[in-house]
GUGURO-756882 format. One record per residue: x, y, z of N, C-alpha, C in turn; residue in one letter. Coordinates in steps of 0.05 Angstrom, whole numbers, padded with zeros to 5 digits, always signed. Atoms other than C-alpha are relative to their C-alpha. Layout:
<rs>
XYZXYZXYZA/...
</rs>
This chain:
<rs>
-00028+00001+00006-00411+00128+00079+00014+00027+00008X/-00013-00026-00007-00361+00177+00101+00013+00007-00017X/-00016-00015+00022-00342+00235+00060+00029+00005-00005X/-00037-00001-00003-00267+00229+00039+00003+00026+00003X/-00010-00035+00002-00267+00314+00026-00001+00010+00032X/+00007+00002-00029-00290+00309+00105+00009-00010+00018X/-00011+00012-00011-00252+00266+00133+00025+00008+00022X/-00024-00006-00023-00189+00297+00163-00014+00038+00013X/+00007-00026-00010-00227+00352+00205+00019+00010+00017X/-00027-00013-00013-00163+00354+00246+00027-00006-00022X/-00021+00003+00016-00098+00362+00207+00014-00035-00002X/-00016+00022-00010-00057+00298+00197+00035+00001+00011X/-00026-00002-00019+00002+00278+00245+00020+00010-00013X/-00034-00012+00015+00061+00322+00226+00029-00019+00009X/-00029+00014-00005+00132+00289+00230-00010-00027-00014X/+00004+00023+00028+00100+00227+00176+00007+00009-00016X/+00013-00005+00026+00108+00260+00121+00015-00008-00027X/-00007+00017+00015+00151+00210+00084-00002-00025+00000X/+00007+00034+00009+00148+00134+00059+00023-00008+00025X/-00011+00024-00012+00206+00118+00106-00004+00012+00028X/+00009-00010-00026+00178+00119+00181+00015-00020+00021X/-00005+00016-00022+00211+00081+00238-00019+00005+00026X/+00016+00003-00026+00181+00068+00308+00007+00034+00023X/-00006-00036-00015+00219+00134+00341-00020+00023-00012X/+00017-00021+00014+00188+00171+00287-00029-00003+00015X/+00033+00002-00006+00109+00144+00296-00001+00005+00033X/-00008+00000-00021+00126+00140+00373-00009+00027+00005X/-00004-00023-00004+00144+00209+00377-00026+00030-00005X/+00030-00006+00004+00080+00233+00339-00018+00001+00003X/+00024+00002-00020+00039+00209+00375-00008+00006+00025X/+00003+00001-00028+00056+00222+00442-00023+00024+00005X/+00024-00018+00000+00000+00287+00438-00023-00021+00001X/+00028+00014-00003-00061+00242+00419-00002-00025+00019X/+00002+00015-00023-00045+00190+00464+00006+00007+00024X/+00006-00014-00018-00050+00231+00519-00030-00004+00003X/+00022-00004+00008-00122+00230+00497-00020-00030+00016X/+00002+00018-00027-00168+00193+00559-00025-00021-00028X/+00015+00021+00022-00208+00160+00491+00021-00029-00009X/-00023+00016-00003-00144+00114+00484+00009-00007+00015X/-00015+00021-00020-00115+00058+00504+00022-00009-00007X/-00025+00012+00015-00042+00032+00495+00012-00023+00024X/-00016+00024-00011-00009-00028+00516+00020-00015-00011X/-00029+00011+00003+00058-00058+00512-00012-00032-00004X/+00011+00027+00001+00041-00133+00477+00024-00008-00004X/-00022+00027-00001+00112-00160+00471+00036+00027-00017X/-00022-00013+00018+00190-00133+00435+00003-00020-00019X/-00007+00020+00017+00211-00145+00376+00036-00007+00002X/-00020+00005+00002+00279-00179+00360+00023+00021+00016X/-00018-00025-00005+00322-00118+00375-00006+00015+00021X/+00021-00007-00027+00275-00101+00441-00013+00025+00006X/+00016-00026+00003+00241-00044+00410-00029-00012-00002X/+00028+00001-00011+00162-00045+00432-00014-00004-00026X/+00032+00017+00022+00104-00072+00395-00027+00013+00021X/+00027-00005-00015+00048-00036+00424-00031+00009-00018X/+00018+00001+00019-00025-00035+00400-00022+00025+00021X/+00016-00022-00009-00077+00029+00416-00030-00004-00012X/+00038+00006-00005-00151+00011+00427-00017+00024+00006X/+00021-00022-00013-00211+00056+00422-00028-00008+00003X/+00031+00008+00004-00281+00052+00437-00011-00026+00019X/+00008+00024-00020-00324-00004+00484-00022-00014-00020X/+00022+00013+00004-00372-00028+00440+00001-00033-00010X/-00007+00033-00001-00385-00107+00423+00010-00008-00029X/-00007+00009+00020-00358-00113+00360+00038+00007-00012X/-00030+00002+00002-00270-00126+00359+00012+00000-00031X/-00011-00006+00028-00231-00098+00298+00038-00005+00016X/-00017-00003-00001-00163-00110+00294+00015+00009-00026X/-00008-00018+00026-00120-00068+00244+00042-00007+00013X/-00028-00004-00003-00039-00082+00237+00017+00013-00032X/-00006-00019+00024+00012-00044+00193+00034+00001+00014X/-00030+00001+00004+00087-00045+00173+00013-00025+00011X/-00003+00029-00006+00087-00119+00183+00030-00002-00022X/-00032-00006+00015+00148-00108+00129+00006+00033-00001X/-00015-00019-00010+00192-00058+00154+00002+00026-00022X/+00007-00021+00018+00187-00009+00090-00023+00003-00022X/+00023-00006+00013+00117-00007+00073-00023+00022+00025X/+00005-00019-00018+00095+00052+00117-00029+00023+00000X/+00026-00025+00000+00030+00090+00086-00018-00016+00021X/+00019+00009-00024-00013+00045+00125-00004+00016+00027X/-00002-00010-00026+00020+00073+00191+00004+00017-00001X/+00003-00029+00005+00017+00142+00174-00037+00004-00004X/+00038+00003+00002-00068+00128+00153-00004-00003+00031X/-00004+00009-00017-00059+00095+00221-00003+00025+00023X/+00003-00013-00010-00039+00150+00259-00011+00028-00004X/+00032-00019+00001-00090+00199+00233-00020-00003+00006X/+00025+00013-00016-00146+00157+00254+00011+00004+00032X/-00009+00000-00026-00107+00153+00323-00013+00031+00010X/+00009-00029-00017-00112+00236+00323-00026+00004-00004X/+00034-00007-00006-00183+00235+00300-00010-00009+00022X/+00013+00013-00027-00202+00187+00357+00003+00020+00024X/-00005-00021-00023-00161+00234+00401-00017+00030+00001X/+00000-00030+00002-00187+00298+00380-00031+00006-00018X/+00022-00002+00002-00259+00291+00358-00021-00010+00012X/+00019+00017-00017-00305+00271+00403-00029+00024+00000X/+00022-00010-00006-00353+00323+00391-00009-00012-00025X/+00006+00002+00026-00368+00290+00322-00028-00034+00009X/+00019+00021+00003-00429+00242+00312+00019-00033-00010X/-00013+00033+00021-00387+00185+00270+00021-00004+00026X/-00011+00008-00032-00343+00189+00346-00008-00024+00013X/+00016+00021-00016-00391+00171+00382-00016-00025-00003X/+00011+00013+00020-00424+00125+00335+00022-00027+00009X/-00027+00010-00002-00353+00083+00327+00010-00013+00033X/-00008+00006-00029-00338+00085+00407-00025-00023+00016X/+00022+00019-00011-00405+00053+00424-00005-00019-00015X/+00012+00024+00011-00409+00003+00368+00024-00023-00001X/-00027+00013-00001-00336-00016+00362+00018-00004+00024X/-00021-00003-00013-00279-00035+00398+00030-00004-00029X/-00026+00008+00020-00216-00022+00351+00025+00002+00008X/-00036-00002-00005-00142-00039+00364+00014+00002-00015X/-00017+00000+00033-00088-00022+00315+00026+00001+00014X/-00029+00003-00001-00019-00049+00318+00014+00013-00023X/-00006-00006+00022+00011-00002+00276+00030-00003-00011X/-00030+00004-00001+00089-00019+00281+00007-00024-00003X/-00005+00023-00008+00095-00089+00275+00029-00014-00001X/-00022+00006+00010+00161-00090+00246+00022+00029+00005X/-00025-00027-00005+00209-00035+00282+00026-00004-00014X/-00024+00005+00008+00268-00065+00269+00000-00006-00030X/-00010-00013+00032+00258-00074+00192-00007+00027-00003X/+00004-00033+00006+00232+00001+00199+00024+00007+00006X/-00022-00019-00001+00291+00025+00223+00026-00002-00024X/-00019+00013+00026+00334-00015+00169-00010+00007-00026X/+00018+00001+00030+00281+00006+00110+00008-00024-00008X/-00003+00024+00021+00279-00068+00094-00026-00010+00008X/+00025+00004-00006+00217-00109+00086+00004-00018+00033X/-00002+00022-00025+00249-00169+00136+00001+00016+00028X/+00003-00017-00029+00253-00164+00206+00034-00008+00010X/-00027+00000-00001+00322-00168+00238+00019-00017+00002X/-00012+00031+00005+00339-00235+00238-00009-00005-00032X/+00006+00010+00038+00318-00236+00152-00024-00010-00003X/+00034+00024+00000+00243-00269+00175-00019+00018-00016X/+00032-00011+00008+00191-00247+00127-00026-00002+00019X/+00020+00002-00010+00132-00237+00171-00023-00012-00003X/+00022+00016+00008+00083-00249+00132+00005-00036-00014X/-00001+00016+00011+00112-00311+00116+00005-00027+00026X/-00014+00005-00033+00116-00336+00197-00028+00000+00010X/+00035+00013-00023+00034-00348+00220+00006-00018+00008X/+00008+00026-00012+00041-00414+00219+00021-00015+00026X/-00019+00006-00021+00109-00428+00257+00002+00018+00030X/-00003-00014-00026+00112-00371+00293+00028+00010+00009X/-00031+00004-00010+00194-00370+00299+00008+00031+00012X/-00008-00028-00017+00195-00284+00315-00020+00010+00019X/+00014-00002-00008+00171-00261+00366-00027+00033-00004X/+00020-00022+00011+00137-00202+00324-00030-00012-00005X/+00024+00017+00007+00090-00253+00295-00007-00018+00027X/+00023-00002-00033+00075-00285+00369-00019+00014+00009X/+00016-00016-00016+00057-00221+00399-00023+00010-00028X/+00029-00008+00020+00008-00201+00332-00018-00029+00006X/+00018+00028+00009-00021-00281+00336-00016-00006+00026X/+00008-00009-00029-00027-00266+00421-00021+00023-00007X/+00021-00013-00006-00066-00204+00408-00028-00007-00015X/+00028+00006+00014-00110-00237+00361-00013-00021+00003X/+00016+00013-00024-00125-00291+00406-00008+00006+00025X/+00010-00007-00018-00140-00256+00460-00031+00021-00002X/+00016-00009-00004-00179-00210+00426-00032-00011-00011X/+00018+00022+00014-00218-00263+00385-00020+00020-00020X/+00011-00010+00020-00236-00203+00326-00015-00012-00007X/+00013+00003+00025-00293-00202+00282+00008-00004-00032X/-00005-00005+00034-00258-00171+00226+00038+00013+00010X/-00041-00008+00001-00168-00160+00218-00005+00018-00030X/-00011-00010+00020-00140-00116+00169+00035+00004-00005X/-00040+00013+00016-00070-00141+00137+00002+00028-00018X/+00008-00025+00011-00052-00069+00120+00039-00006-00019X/-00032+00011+00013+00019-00073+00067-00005+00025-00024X/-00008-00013+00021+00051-00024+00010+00007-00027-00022X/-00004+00018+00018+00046-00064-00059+00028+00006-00017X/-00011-00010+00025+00094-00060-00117-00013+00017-00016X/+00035-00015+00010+00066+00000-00149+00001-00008-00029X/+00005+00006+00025+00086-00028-00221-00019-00013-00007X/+00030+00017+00007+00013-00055-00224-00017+00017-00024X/+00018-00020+00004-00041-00034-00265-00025-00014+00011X/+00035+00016-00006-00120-00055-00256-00009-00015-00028X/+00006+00026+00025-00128-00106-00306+00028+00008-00018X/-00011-00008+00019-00084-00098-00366-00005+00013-00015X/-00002-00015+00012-00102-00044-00389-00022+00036+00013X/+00010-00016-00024-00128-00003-00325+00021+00024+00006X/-00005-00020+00003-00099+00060-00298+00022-00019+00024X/-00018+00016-00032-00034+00045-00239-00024+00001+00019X/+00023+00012-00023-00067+00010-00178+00009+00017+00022X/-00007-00006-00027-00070+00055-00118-00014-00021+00017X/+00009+00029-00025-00107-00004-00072-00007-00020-00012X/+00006+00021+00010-00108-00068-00088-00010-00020+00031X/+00003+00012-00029-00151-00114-00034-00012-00035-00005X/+00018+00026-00005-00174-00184-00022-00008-00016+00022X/+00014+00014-00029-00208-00231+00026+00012-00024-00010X/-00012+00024-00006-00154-00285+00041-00015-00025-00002X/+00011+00028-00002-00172-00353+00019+00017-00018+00026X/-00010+00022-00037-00169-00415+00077+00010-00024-00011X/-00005+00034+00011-00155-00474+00034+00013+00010-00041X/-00014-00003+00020-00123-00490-00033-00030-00003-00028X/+00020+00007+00023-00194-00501-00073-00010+00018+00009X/+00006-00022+00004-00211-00431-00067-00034+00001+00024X/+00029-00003-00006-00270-00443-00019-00003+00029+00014X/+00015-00025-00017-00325-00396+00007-00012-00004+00030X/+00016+00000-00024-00336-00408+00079+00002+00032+00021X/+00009-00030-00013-00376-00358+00126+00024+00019-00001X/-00019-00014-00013-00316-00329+00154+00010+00016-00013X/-00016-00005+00027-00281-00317+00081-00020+00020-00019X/+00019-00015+00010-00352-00299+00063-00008+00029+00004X/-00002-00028-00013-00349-00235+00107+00010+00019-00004X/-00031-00014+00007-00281-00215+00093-00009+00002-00036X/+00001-00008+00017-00308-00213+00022-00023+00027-00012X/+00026-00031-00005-00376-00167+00035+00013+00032+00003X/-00012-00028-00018-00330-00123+00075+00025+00017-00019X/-00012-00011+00033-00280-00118+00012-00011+00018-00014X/+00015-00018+00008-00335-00101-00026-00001+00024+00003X/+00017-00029-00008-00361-00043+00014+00032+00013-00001X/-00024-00021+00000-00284-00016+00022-00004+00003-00028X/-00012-00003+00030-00269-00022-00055-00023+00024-00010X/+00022-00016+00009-00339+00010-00072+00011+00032+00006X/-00001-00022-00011-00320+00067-00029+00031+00005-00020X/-00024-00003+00015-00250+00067-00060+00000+00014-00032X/+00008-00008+00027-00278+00065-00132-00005+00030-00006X/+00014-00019+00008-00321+00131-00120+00021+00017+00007X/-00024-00015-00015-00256+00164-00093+00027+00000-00034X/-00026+00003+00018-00204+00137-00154-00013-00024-00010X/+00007+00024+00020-00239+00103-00212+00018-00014-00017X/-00019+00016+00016-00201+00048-00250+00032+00001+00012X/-00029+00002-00009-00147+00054-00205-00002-00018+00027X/+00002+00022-00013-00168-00009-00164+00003-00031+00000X/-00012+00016+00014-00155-00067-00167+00006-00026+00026X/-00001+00014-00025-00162-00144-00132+00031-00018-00005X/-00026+00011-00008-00098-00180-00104-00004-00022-00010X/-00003+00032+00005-00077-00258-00126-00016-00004+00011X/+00016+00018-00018-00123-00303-00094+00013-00028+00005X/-00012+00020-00002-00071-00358-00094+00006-00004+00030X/+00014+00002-00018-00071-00392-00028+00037-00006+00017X/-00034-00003-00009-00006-00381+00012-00009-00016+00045X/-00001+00006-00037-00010-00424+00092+00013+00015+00008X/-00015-00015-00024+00039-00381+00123-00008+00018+00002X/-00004-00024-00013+00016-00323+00123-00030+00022+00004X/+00021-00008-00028-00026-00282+00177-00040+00002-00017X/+00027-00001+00002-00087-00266+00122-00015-00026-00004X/+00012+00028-00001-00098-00340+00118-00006-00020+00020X/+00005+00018-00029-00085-00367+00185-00019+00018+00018X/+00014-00013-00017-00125-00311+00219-00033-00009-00018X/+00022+00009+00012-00188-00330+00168-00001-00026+00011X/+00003+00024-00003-00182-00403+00177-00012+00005+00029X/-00007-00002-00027-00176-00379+00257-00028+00016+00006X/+00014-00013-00009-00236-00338+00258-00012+00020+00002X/+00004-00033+00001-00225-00272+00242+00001+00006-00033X/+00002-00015+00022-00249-00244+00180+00010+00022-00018X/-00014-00018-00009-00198-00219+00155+00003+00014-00035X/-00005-00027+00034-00183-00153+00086+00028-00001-00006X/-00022-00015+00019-00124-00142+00050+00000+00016-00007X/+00006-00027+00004-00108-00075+00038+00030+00002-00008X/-00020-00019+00003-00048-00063-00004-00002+00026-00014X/-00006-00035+00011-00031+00016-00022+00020-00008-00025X/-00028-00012+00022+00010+00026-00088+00001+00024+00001X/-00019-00026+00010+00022+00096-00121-00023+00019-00013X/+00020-00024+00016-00020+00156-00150+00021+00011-00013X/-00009-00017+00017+00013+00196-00207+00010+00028+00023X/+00004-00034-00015+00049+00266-00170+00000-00007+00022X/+00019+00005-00029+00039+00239-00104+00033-00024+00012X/-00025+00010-00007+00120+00222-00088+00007-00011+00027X/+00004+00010-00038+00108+00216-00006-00019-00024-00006X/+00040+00011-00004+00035+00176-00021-00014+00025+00028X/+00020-00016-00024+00010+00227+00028-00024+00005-00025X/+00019-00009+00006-00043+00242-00019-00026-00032+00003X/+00002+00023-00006-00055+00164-00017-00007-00003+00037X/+00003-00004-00027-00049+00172+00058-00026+00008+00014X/+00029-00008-00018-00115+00213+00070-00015-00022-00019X/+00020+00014+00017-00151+00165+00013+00001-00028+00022X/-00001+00027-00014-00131+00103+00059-00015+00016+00026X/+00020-00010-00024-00160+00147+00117-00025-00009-00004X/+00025-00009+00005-00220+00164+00088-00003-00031+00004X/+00010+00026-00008-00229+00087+00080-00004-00012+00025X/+00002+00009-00036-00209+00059+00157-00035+00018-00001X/+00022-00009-00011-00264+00103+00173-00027-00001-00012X/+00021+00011+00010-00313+00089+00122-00011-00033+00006X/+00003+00028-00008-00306+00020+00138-00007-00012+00029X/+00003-00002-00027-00304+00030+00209-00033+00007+00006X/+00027-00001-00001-00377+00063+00202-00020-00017-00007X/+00026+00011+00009-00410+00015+00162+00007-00027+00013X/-00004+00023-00024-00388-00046+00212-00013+00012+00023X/+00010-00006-00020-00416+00001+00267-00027+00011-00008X/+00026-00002+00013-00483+00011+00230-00011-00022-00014X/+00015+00024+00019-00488-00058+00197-00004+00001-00030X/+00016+00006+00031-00499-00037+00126+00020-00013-00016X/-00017+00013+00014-00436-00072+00105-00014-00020-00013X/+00014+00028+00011-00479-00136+00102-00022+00008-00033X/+00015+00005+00028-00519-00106+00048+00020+00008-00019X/-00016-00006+00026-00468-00090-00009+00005-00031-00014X/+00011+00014+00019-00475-00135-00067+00033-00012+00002X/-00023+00018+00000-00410-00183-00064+00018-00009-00021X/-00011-00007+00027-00407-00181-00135+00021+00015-00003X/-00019-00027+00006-00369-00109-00128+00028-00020+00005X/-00016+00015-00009-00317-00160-00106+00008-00010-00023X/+00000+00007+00020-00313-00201-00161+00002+00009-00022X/-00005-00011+00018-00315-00154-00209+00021+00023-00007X/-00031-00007-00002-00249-00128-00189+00011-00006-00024X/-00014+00011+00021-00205-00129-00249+00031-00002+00021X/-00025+00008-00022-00141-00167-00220+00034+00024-00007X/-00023-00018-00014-00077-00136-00195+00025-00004-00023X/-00016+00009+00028-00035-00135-00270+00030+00012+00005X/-00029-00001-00002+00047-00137-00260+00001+00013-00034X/-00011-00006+00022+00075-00097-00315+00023+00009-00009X/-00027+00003-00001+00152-00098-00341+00009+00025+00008X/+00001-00030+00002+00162-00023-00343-00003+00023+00018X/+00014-00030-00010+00156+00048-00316-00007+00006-00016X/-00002-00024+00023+00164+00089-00378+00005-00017-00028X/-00013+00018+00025+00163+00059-00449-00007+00041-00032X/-00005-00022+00016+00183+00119-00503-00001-00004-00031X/+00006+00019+00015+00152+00094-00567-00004+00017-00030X/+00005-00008+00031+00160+00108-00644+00024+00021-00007X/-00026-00024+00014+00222+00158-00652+00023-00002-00004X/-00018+00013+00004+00290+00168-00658+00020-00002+00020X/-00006-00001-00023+00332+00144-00607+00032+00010-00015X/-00042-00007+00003+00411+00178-00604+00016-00005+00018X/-00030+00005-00020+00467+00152-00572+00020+00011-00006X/-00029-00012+00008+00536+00193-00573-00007+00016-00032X/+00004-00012+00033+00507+00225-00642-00012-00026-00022X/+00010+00035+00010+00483+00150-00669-00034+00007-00007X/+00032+00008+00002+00407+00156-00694-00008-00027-00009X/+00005+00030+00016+00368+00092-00698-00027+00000+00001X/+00032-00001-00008+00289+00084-00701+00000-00028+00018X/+00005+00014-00024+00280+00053-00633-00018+00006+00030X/+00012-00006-00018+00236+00047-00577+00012-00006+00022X/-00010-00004-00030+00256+00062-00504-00011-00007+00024X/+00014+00008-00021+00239+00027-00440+00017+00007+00021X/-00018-00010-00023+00259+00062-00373-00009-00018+00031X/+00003+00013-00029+00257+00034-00302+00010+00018+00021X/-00013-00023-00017+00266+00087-00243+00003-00012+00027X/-00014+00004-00033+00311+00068-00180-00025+00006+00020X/+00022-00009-00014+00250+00098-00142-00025+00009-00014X/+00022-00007+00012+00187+00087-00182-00022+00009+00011X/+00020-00016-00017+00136+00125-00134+00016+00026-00010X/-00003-00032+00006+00177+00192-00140+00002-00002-00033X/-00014-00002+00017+00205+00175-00212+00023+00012-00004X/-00029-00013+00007+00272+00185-00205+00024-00025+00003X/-00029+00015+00003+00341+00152-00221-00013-00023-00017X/+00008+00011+00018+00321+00137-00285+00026-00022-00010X/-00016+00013+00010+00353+00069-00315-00010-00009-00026X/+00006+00006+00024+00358+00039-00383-00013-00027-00004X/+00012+00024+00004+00308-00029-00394+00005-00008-00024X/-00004+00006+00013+00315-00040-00458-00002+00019-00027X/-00004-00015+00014+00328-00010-00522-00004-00009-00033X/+00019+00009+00033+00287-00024-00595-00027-00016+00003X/+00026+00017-00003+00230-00068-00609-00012-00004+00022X/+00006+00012-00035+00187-00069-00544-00014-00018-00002X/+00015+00032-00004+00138-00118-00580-00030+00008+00021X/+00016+00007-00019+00089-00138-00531+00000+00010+00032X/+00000-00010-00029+00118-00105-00470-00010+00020+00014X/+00024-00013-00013+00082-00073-00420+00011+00030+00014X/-00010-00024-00005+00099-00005-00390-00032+00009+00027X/+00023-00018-00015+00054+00043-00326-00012+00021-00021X/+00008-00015+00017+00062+00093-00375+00021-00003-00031X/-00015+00005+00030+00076+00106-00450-00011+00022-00014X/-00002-00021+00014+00090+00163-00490+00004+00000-00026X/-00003-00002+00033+00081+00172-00565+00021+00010-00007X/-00031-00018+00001+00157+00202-00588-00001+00004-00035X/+00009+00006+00025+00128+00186-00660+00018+00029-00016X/-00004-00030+00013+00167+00246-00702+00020+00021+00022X/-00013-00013-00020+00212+00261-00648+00027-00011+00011X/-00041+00016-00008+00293+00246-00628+00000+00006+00033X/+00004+00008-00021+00304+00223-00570+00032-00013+00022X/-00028-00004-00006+00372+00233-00534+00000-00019+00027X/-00010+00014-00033+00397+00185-00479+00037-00003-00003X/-00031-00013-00011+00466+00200-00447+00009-00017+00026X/-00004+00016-00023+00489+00144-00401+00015+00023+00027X/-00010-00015-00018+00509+00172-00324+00029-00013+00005X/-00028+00014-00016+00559+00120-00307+00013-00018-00030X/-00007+00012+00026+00601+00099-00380+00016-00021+00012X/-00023+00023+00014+00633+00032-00381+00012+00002-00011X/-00026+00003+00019+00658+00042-00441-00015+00017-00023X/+00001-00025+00014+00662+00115-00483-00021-00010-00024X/+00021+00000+00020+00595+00118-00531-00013-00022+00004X/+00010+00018-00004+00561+00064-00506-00021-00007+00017X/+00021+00013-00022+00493+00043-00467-00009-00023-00007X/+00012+00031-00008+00464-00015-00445-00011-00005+00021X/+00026+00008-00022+00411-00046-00400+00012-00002+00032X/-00008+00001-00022+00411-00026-00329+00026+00012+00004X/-00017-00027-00008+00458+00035-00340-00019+00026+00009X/+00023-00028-00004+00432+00101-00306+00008+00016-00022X/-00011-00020+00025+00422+00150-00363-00018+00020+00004X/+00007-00026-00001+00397+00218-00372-00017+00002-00029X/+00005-00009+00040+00345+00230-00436-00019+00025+00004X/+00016-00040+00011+00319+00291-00468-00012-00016-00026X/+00020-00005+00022+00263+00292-00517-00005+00029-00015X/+00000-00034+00020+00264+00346-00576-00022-00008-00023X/+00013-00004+00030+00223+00363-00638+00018-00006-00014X/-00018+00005+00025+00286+00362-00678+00028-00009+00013X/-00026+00017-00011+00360+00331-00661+00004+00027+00014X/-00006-00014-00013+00382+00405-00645-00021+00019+00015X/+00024-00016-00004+00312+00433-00620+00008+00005+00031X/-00004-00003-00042+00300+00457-00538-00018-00027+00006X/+00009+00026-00009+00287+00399-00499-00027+00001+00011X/+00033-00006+00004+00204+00384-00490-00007-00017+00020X/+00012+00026-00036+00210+00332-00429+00029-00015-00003X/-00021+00019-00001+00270+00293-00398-00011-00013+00029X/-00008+00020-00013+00280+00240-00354+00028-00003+00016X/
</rs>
């Protein structure tokens, strides 16, 4: 297995170093390592708006990987992991796990699939087409040219690379999910054939690796069985194919820290397909995924006293942040009894007042759900403030 602390022996691509990336951006970053006579690029088709779709191949050996990413236009860590593997390929060749990789594999990675929602930060593509929701018809020609390169190249193994919702946890009562993965079912009665069977081994061995990297912060995807889209029609089709969504790490506002952990994987995964030992990992590890848990909440502020305009009431606080990866542009969810509701995180306020100050007033002394507001947490009503929001 490859060492994640080892992994980026060359820096990663500068000019990524936020969640929102368009095609100029990755483009532009790359033009250094693809220079690099280990690489291959080829123009497979435009999308809508007649910006390029191109996919970068390394390596000759007999076993075809295909890897795509930003299939919706603002899910972008993938293609930032993406083009770090690109500069390792470019820029290590004196390394054993190189040469290893180049002679056992052949890997292509479409890492742009969706320019035109990248440039829009939206997930659709520029006519409104969910992607992933377009295998079976086919109607953009984004999803052509991905369904063209994966009949031509007739893969072993795909990877459906996507940013989740990060309000997950790992079971209900798991830590937030930074990767959540599964091996695409082919039919609506959940079967196991070979193909599905592979794509679940190969799960395994990622998640395993994942685990020893960020325990309890894993976590497996629905298994509900969706026809349209690419990780189902490419299984049915032949290719064995992973799910790999990214959520969120605590502190970690870009995901670049997320960024080298999705590295470290490609390339772990990449080794043990070009050494075979994938086939032995116990399939179980799969299964014993705790599933991918939706939870109402960011922030739930629980047991104290809440103040409005000078108003104390014993009430508990549920927040929701405009941008829950950074945590910011905090809003108001609801306000008393939370009951049963779920939260990422939750803070004891037990013995403590708890000031919220709407940003935008409707109407003088007053909040309510789905106003932005401002809170401070004190020891006492007039104490120094001990954490805000």
């Amino acid at each position: 297995m490859v060492d994640p602390t080892s992994v980026f022996l060359v820096p990663p691509v500068p000019g990524l170093d936020t969640r929102r990336v368009t095609a100029d951006m990755l483009w532009r970053a790359l033009e250094g390592p693809l220079q690099s006579p280990w690489l291959t690029v080829h123009d497979v088709g435009r999308s809508r708006q007649h910006r390029p779709l191109r996919t970068i191949t390394f390596g000759e050996g007999p076993t075809d990987l295909l890897l795509w990413s930003q299939m919706h236009g603002d899910e972008a860590t993938a293609t930032r992991a993406l083009a770090d593997i690109v500069e390792f390929f470019a820029a290590r060749d004196d390394l054993e796990l190189h040469r290893r990789l180049r002679q056992h594999l052949r890997i292509t990675m479409l890492p742009m699939l969706n320019p035109d929602g990248a440039q829009a930060h939206q997930r659709e593509t520029a006519d409104g087409i969910d992607l992933n929701r377009d295998a079976a018809r086919l109607a953009s020609p984004e999803a052509r040219a991905l369904a063209e390169v994966r009949k031509r190249l007739q893969p072993a193994f795909g990877f459906n690379l996507h940013d989740q919702d990060v309000r997950r946890r790992a079971g209900p009562d798991g830590d937030q999910v930074a990767f959540a993965f599964l091996a695409p079912p082919v039919d609506v009665h959940d079967t196991w054939a070979p193909v599905r069977a592979r794509a679940r081994q190969l799960v395994a061995t990622i998640a395993a690796a994942a685990l020893e990297a960020l325990p309890n912060k894993v976590a497996r995807w629905s298994e509900e069985y969706e026809p349209r889209a690419f990780g189902e029609c490419f299984q049915r089709a032949g290719t064995s194919t992973v799910l790999i969504e990214t959520g969120a790490l605590p502190d970690d506002p870009e995901k670049e820290r997320l960024r080298t952990h999705l590295s470290a994987l490609f390339l772990t995964a990449f080794d043990r397909i070009a050494d075979g030992s994938w086939e032995q990992t116990d399939p179980a590890v799969y299964h014993g995924l705790p599933l991918n848990h939706a939870v109402l909440h960011d922030l739930h502020l629980t047991g104290g006293t809440a103040v409005v305009d000078g108003r104390e009431a014993p009430a508990d606080i549920a927040l929701l942040f405009d941008d829950p990866v950074a945590r910011q542009g905090p809003r108001l969810a609801e306000l008393g009894d939370l009951g049963e509701a779920t939260a990422l995180e939750n803070v004891d306020c037990a013995g403590k007042w708890v000031s919220i100050t709407p940003q935008e007033k409707r109407s003088p002394g007053t909040v309510a759900p789905e106003d932005p507001v401002h809170v401070e947490i004190r020891h006492r009503p007039d104490g120094p403030v001990m954490a805000e929001y």
